[in-house]
N, C-alpha and C positions, 0 to 999 in steps of 0.2 A: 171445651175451653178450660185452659186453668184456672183454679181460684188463687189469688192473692196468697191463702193459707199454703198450699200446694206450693205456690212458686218460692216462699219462703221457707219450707222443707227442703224443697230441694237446693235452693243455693244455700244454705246452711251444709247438707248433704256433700255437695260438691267441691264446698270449700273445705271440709271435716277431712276429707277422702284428697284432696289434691294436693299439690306440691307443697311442701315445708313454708318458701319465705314466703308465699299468699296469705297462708295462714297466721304467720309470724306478723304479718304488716294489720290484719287486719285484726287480731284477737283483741290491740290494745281499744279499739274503737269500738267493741263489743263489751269490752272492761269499763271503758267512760260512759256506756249508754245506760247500765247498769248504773253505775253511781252516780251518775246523774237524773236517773228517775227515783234513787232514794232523793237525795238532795232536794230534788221538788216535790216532791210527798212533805218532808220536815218543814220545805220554804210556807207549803200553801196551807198547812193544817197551823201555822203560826198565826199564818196575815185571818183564816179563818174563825182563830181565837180574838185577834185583833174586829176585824168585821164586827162579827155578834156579841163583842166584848162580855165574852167568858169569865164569870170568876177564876184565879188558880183552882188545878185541880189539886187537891188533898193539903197538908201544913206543913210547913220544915221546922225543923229537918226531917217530921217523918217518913215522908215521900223518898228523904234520900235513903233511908235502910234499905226500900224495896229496890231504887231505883240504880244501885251501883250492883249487888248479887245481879240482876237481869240484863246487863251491861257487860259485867265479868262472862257470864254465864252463856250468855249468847257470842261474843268474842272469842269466846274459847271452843266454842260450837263451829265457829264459824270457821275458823284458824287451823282447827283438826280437821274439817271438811278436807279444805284448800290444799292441807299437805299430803293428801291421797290421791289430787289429780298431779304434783307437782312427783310422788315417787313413782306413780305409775307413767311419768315422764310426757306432761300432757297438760293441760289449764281447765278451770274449772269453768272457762267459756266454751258454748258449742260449736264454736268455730275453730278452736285449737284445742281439740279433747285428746288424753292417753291414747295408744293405740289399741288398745283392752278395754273390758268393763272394769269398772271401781267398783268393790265391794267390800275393802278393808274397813275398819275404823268405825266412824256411825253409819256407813254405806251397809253395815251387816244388821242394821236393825230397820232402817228407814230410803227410803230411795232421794230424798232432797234436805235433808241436814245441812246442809247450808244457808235454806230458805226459813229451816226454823229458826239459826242462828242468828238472822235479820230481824226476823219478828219478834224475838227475845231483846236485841240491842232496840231495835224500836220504839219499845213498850220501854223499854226502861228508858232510853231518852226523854219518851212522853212525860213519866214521871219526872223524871230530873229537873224538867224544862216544867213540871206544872201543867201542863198543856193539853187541855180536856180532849181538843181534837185528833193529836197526835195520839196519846193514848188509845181513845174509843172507837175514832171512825178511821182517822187517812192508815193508821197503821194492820187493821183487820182487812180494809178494801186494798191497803198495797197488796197485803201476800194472798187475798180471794183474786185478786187479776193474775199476780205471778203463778198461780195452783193453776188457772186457768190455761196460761200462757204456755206451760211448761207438761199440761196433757195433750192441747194441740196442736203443738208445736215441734216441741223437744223431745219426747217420749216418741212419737210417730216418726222423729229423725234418729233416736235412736233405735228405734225396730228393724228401722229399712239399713241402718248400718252395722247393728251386732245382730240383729236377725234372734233366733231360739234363744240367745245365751237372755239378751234382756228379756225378753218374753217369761221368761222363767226366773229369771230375777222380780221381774215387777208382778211374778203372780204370786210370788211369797214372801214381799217384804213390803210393806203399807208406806203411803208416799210423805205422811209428817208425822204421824204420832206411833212410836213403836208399840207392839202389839204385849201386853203384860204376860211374863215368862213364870211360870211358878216358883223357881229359884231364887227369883225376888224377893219373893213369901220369907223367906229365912229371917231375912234382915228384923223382919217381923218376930221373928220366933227365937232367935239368939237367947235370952234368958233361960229356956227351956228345953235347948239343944242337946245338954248333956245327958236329960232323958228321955226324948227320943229317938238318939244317933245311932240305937242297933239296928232301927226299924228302916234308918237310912239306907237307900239304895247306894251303891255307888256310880258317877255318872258314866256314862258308854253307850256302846251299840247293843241295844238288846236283841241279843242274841238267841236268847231266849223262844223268841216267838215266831222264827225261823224254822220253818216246817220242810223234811228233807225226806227222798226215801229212807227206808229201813237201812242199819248199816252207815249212813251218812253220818258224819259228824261235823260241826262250823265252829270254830274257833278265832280269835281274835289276834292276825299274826301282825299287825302295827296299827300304832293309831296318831293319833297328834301331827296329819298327815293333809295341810290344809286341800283340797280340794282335787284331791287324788283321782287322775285319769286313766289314760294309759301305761301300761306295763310292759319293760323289755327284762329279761336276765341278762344279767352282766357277766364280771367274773365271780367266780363261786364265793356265795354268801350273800352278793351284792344285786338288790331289783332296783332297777331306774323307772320314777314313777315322773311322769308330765303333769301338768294342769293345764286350766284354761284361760278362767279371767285371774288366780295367782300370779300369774308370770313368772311360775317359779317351776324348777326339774328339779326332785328329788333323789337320793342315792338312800336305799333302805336297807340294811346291817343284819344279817344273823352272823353273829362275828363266832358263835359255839355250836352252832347246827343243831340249834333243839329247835328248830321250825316257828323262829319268834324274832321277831326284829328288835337287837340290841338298840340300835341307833339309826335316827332318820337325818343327815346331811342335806342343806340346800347347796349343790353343785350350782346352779344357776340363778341367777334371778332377773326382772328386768326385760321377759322378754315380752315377745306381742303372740300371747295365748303358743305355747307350748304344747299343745298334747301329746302329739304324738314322738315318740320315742323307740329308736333303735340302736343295737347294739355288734361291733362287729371288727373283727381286728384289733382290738384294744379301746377303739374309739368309740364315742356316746356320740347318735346322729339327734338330732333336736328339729322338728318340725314346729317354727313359725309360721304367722299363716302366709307370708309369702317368700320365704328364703327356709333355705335346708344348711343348717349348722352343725360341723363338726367338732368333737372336743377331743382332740387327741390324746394317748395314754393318760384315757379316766382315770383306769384300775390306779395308777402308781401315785393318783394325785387327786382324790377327793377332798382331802382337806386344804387343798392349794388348786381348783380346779383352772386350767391352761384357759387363755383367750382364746375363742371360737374363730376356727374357719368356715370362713363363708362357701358355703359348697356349691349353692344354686340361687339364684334369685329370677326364678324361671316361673314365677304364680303370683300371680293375680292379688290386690291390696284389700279385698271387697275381705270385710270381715262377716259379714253373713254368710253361713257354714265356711269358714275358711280356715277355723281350726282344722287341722289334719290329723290321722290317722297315718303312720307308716312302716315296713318291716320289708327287710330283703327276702327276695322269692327267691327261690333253689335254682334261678338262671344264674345269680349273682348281682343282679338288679334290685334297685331299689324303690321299691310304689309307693305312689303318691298320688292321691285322690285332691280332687281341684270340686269343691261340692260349689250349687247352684247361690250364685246370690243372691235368693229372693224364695220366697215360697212356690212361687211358678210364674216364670217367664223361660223365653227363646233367647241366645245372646250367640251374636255369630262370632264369638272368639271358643272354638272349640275346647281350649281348655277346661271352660266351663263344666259342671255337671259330667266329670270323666273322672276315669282313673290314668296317671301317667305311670312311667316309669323313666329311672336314668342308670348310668353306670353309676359305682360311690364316688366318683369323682367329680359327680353333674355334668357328666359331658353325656350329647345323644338322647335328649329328652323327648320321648313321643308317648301318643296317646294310643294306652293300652284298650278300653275300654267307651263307650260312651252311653250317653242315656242314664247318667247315673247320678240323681238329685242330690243325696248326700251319703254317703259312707265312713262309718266311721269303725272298721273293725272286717278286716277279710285275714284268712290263713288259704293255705294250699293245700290239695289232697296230699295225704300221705303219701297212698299208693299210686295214684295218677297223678301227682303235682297238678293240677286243677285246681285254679283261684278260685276262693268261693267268697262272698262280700255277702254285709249286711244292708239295705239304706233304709231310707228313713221317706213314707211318704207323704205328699202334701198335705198341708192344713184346709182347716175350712170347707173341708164336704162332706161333714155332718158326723155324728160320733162314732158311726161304724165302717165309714171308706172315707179313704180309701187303705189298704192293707200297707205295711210294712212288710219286705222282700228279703228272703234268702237267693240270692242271687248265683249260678255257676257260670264261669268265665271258660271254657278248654282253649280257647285260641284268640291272639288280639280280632280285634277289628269289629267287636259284637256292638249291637246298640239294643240297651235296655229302656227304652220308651218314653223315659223323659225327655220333653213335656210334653207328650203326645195321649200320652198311656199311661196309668197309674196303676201296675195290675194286672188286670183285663178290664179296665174301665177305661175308655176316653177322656181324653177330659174336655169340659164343653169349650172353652178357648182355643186351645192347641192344636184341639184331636181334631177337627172340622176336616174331612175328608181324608182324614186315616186310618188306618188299620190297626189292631191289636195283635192283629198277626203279621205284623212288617217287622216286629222287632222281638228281642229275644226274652220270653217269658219267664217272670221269677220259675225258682224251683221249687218252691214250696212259699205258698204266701203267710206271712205270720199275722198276728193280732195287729189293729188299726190303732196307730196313733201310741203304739205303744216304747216308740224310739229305741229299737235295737240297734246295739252298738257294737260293743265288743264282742268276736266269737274265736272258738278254738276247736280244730279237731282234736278230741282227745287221743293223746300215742302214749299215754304214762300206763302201768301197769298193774296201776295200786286198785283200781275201780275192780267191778266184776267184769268179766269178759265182752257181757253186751252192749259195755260202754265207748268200746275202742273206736275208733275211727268215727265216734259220731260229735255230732257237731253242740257244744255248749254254745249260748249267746246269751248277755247280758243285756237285758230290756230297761231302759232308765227312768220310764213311766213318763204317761203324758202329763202334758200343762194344759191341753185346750178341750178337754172332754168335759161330758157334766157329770160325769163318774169313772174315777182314775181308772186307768187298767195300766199293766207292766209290773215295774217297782219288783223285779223278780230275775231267777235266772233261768231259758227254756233251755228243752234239749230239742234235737228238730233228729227223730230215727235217719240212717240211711239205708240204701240198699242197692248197695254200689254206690254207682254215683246217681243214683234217683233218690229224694227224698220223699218217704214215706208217715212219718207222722211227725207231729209237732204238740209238743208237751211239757208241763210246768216239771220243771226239776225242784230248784227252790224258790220258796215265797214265804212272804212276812213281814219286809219293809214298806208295804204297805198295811193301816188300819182305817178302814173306812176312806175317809176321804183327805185323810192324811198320812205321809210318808217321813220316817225318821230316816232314811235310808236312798239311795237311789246308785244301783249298781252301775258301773260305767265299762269294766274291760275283766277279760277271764282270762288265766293266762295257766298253760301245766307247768310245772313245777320238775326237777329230777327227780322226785323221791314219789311223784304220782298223784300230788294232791293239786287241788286247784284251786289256785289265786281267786279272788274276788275287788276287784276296787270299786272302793264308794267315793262321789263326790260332794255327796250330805253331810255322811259324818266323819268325813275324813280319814276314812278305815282303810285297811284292805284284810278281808277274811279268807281264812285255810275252810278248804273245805276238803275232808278224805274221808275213805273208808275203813272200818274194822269193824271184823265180823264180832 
């Protein structure tokens, strides 16, 4: 039977995800329920001063010095919240939210800035107003209900609707009070900056603590790169970088080919989770999570970028895994992975948990592949043009299963086990009278939980010989382990087309049980070295060889 709780998830859920003017009729009446339960919080904690006739709280005007800073202060809290769900094109009611996560603004320090901004105007009302209750109890017991309200409620709606992206947001950003930065410290120490300031680091990816074979080198080829995803080459000089919850497609510059990025260009903005990115005929293709947009002659026009044609609106609206991954295969097609919406469930719309393909004109859209939870990061054999994909497997069966999949595709029509099979494991829901042998078995299993993404056959020429044809993948690291693993880049040997071992290339964006770093896509390069993007610290690193 459902609980009360449940059914308000889900008709929150339903309305959040359903058609535009439902949502538009109904958000104002989620806007008045909300100012109407401050309104009666101020009404009763008054009559409650009245009741037990309370002294005033504190003297005037002194109450007023505290009580307008806590007023401003919170107003202003509140008002910068508001204009991060109003750019990300969306309300800061849960029934008319952005089409992305919000993480601009105080959304980068704290997950509900807007509920502190209440408790700031609150308290300082209290004072204004004198009013011992208002102050001490209705204003502390308003925002301990709404803290309440808003992890059993709101947060389990936004799970089941942004899926990993929140999950990973609310596992490293604290929900009201942000977590004290060291750079703070300065503020403190200004007097005496002038001599300590050789001793200063300066700020970036430390690069430093990045451990490589012998011969390897990592260098810093852009940065200042908010939330850097996937990687296409464009025309010469120029990488088109996606994001996810930015909503923003980047164009990144070696305008002199010294293998460093003069300038980083926002081409786009505004859209619903961008990541993936392809390039081809002049044009920039742009994967939203449910339409595929073209930008015609990018090259001649990054600093004026053209309106986008609509190519496809052939996928699904579910934002869990519904960012994309996409790149043309050597048919002339272009794939498109449709990931599972939900950590594991069945859904009889086959698009689900597959990989598609179309022509670049979105005509002729069918499903390449199936059984496949979430992928975000396949290339093709060199030699045999053989799709090979990475996914990502399910949560919540314990820290060490189920495995992350290097996957090979030689022909449509395969099914890779999801939700039946994780692996070679069943799973106990799905799998009830199936087989692990009905569907088609990763080719090498990688590390559990460790969200491989991006991968690449290496064909550049710069590496030593026994790096060619083999396969790079960028591991993004877990969120749901009691001891991280990933935060690194593997290499998985081949031998032919069997994969034969699987192996740490680079690591170091992990320390202990936190990470400055978390690599997202690898991409070669013409000159033989290999891209790295991070969506931690907004980087993308060169990684080459010299003997």
């Amino acid at each position: 039977m459902t609980s009360l709780r449940e059914s308000i998830i889900d008709f929150i859920y339903r309305t959040a995800t359903g058609p535009a003017p439902v949502r538009k009729r109904l958000a104002p009446l989620g806007g008045a329920f909300f100012l109407g339960s401050v309104l009666l919080v101020i009404a009763a904690a008054l009559a409650a001063d009245r009741l037990l006739a309370l002294p005033p709280l504190g003297s005037w005007p002194g109450s007023l010095l505290f009580a307008l800073p806590l007023l401003g202060a919170g107003g202003v809290l509140w008002l910068w919240s508001a204009a991060q769900f109003v750019r990300a094109k969306g309300t800061p009611i849960p029934l008319d939210p952005p089409p992305r996560l919000v993480q601009e603004g105080p959304y980068r320090h704290v997950r509900n800035p807007m509920l502190g901004g209440v408790f700031l105007m609150l308290l300082g009302l209290g004072l204004l107003m004198r009013s011992w209750s208002l102050a001490c109890v209705f204003t502390p017991l308003f925002i301990l209900a709404a803290l309440l309200e808003f992890k059993l409620i709101e947060e389990p709606e936004l799970e089941r609707r942004l899926g990993d992206a929140y999950r990973e947001y609310r596992a490293r950003t604290p929900m009201l009070i942000p977590r004290p930065r060291p750079s703070r410290l300065l503020l403190w120490a200004l007097p005496v900056l002038p001599a300590i300031m050789p001793t200063l680091k300066a700020p970036g990816p430390a690069l430093e603590t990045i451990k490589l074979p012998p011969g390897f080198r990592i260098e810093l080829y852009a940065s200042k790169i908010e939330g850097a995803r996937s990687m296409a080459l464009g025309p010469e000089g120029v990488l088109f970088v996606g994001t996810r919850s930015e909503g923003k497609v980047y164009a990144v510059i070696d305008k002199n080919g010294d293998q460093k990025a003069d300038e980083v260009i926002t081409v786009a903005r505004g859209l619903n989770m961008p990541n993936g990115v392809a390039y081809r005929d002049g044009a920039l293709y742009v994967a939203e999570v449910s339409r595929i947009l073209r930008f015609d002659d990018i090259a001649g026009r990054l600093y004026n970028p053209p309106k986008p044609v609509i190519v496809s609106k052939a996928f699904p609206k579910d934002q869990h895994h519904g960012w994309k991954y996409i790149a043309f295969g050597p048919d002339g097609l272009l794939y498109v992975p449709v990931g599972a919406p939900c950590n594991v469930c069945e859904k009889k719309d086959g698009r689900y948990a597959s990989i598609m393909r179309m022509r670049p004109d979105g005509r002729d859209p069918e499903i390449f592949a199936s059984g496949v939870r979430n992928t975000v990061g396949f290339d093709w054999h060199p030699e045999t043009g053989e799709l090979w994909f990475t996914d990502n497997g399910r949560d919540w069966m314990g820290d060490d299963q189920p495995p992350d999949e290097l996957n090979r595709a030689p022909k449509k029509g395969l099914h890779f086990g999801f939700p039946y099979c994780h692996g070679d494991i069943l799973d106990s829901s799905y799998g009830r009278n199936r087989d692990c042998g009905e569907f088609t078995p990763p080719s090498i299993k990688l590390g559990p939980h460790v969200a491989a993404l991006g991968m690449k056959f290496y064909t550049g020429r710069q590496f030593p010989a026994q790096y060619r044809n083999q396969v790079f993948i960028a591991e993004h690291g877990s969120w749901n382990r009691s001891k991280p693993v990933g935060y690194r880049i593997t290499l998985v040997r081949l031998d032919g087309s069997q994969a034969v071992r699987y192996e740490t290339f680079a690591e170091g964006w992990l320390d202990g049980i936190s990470a400055w770093g978390r690599p997202v896509d690898v991409l070669v390069m013409p000159d033989g070295a290999l891209l790295v993007s991070d969506d931690r610290a907004g980087a993308i690193y060169r990684i080459y060889y010299k003997e």
